[in-house]
N, C-alpha and C positions, 0 to 999 in steps of 0.2 A: 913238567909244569904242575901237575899234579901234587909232588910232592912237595913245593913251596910251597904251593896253593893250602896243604894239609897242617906244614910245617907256620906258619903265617896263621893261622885260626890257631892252634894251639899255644902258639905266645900271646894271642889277644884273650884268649881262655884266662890262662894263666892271668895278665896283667889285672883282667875284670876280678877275676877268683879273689886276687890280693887285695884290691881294692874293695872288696866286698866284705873280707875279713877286719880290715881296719876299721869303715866305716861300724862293722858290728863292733869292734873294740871300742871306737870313740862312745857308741851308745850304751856298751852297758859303762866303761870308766863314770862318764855325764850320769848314770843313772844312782850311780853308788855315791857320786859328791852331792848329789839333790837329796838322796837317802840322810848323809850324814848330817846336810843344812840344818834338814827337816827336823834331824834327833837334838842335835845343839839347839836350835831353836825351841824347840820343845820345853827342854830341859832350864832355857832360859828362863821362858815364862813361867813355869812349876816356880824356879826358884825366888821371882819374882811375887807369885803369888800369894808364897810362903812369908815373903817379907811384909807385905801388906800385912797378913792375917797378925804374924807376930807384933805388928807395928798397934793394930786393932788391940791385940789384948793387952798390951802394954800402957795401954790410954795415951801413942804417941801419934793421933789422928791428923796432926800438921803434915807430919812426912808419909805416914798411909793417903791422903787426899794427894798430896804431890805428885807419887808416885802413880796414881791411878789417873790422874790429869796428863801425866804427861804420855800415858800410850793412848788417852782419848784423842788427846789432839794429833792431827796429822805429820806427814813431813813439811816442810814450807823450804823452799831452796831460795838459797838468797842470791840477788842477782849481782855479779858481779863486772857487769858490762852493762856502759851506758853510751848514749850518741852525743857528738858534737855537734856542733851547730852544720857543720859540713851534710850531715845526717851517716859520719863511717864512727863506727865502733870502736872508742876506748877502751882497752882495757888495761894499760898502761896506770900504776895510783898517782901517780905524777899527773898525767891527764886526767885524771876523773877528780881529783882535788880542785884544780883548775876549771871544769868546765863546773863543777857544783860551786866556784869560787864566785864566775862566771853570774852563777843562777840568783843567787842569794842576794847579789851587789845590786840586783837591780831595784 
């Protein structure tokens, strides 16, 4: 009995040991893709900065103003689902044509 008993904890050793090494793998892999975001992103805005600045000394301040307007403003998600008179969710463009068809006529 005993030696189930022994035999039994050491495969739950084992199963927990292995799941504890993966779980460390998934954190550091997640840690090194967040690393990389971070450096591409980085490197984006440099490059972007640099276009402004050369845009500045160029005297092409239409497209320098542009470019510095558009990381001001936020993201905006556009909504792609609207309700029926039913009050269920179109999102069908066939339906959404029709129920704005719908709106308009009145």
């Amino acid at each position: 009995m005993q030696i189930c008993n022994r035999r039994n904890e050491e495969s739950k050793r084992k199963v927990f040991d292995k799941r504890k090494k993966e779980e460390q793998e998934y954190h550091r892999k997640r840690k090194e893709a967040h690393k990389i975001i971070r450096n591409k992103k980085k490197t984006y805005m440099k490059n972007v900065i640099e276009s402004v600045e050369e845009d500045q000394k160029h005297n092409n301040t239409r497209k320098a103003y542009q470019t510095v307007n558009q990381f001001k403003k936020r993201y905006q998600h556009k909504f792609s689902i609207i309700r029926n008179k039913k009050g269920e969710l179109a999102m069908n463009t066939k339906e959404k044509a029709e129920i704005w068809k719908e709106y308009f006529d009145k």
